[in-house]
N, C-alpha and C positions, 0 to 999 in steps of 0.2 A: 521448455516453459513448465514450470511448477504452477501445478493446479491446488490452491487454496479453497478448501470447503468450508461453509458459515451455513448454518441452521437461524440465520437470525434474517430479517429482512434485507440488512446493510450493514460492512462495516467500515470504520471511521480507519483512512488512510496511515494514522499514527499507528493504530492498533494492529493493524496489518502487519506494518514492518515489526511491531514486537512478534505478534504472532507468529511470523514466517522466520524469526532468530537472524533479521539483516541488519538488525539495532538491536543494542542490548536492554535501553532504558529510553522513557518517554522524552527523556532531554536529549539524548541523541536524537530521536526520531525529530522531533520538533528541530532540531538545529538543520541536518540533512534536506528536510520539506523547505525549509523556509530561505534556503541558502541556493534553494532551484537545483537540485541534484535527483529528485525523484518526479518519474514521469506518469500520466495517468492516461493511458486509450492515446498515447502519440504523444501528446502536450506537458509541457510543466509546469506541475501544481504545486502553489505554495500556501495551502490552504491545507494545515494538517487532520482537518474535522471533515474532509471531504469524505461522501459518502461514497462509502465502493460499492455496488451492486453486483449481482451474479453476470459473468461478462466483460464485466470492467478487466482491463490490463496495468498491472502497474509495471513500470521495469527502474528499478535503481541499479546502478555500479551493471555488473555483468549479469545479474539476474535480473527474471522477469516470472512475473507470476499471472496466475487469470483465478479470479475469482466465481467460486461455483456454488452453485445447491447444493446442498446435502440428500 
């Protein structure tokens, strides 16, 4: 599991998957979120402005990430 670091309060699910290089572009990301291929803490989320928090797990395709403090 790849641990994702954010200095920010939370961040938004699309922004993640550009962040972590599992999308290339926001239109990817929105088409994969909303087509139910990416998971958040077990469940899938098709809600691409969901907030991650420190904790949170997302896993798409064969990765999986967790979200942390800085």
């Amino acid at each position: 599991m790849e641990k994702i670091q954010i200095d920010t309060e939370y961040i938004k699910l699309d922004s993640l998957l550009k962040f972590a290089a599992l999308v290339a572009t926001g239109g990817e990301a929105k088409y994969v979120i909303s087509e139910g291929m990416v998971e958040v803490n077990g469940e899938i989320c098709t809600q691409r402005g969901k907030k991650l928090r420190p904790g949170d797990k997302v896993r798409f395709e064969r990765f999986e990430l967790e979200v942390t403090q800085a």
